[in-house]
N, C-alpha and C positions, 0 to 999 in steps of 0.2 A: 504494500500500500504506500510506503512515503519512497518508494523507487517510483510508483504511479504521480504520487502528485509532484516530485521531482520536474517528470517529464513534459507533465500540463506545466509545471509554470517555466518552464523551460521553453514548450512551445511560445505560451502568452507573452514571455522577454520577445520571442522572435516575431512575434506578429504588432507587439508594441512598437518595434524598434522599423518594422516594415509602415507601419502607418505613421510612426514618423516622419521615413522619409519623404512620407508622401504630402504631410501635411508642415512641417518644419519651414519657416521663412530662410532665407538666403545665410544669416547670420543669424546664431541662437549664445544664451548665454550658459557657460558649462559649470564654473566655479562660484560661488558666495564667498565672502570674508567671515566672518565671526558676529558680525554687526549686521548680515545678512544681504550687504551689497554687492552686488555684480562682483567681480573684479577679474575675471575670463569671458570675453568673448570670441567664439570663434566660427568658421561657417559650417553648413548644414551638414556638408561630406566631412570633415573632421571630426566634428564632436558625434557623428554617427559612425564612425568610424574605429573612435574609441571609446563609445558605447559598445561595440561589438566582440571589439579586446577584452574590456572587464567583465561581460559577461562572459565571452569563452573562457577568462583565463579562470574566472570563479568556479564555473563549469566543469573546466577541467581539473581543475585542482581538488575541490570537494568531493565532483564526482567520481573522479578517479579515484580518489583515495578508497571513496564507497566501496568499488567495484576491488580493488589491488588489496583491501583490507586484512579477506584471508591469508594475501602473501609475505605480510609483513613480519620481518622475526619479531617475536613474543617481546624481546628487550626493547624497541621501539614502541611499543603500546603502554600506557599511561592511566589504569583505573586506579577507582580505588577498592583494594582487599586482592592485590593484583597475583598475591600468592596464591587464593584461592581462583579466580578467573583464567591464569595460567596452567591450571592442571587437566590433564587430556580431555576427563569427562566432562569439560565443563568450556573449551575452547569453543566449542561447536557456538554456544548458546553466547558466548563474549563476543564472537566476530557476525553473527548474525544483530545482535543488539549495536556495536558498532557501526554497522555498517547500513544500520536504521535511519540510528542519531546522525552520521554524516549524509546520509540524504535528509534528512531534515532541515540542518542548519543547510542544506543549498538549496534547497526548495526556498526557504524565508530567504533567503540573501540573494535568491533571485527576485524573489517578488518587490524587496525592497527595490532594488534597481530598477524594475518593472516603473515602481511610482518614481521612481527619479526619471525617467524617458519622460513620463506623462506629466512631472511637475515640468520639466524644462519645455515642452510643449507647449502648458498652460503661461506660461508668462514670456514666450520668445516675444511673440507683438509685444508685451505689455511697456510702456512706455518708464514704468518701475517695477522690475521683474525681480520683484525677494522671492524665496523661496514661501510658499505659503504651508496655513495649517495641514496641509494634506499630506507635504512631505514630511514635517516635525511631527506630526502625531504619528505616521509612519515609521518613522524613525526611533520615536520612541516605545511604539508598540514591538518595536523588532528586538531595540535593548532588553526591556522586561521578559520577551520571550525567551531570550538566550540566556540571561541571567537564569530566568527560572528554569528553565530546562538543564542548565547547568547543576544548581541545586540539587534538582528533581534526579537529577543522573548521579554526582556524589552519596545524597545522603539515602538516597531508599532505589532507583534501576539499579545501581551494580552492588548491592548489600549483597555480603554471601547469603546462602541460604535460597536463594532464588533460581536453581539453574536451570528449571525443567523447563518454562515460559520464555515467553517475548518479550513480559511485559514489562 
């Protein structure tokens, strides 16, 4: 299932970043300051261009890892109770629940990007193109998520005791 919604929002980056192109003025703005003002602007093939980058490299990176996760030596992986998660009977259900959790965190960190295509969409005409509530609440519904998921993964997904499940 999160290798499934991986792939939809994978698609939705690509059909976002398609209707970009199609709707994107000449010159759009790609960076904010801190104060939330412009301070990159560049034209339509650039900044869709390396909108394409961060998404594949995201893409690649998270997902690959997803996919590669069974092949990683046991010393490379990082839970916690790792002496228990390391042993034979129990790797099966480690690299499966790994390989969950990083399609998950790429599904969201695509989606965020998703709203970064469609915030810089929504304010290229704008005569004061800040970044608006749609990407900051986005944004910070994505921090909360990952924090909690983090949480949720240390103190109760990888407790020993749990090996026989997904969950």
């Amino acid at each position: 299932m999160a290798r499934a919604a991986y792939v939809a929002s994978a698609l939705l980056y690509v059909g976002v970043v398609l209707w970009a192109w199609s709707t994107f003025p000449e010159r759009v703005p790609v960076h904010w300051g801190g104060g939330g003002d412009v301070d990159r602007v560049v034209s339509k093939g650039r900044a869709l261009a390396e909108l394409v980058v961060i998404g594949g490299v995201m893409s690649l990176l998270l997902g690959g890892a997803a996919v590669l996760v069974r092949r990683l030596p046991l010393a490379w992986i990082n839970v916690p109770h790792k002496e228990f998660w390391t042993r034979p009977e129990n790797r099966p259900v480690l690299h499966r629940r790994l390989a969950t959790d990083l399609w998950l965190v790429a599904t969201a960190t695509l989606l965020l990007l998703t709203v970064l295509v469609v915030q810089v969409g929504l304010v290229a005409d704008d005569p004061d193109p800040r970044l608006g509530p749609l990407f900051w609440v986005t944004f910070g519904v994505y921090l909360l998520l990952m924090v909690g998921y983090a949480v949720h993964s240390a103190v109760r997904r990888y407790r020993p005791g749990r090996p026989e499940g997904d969950a």
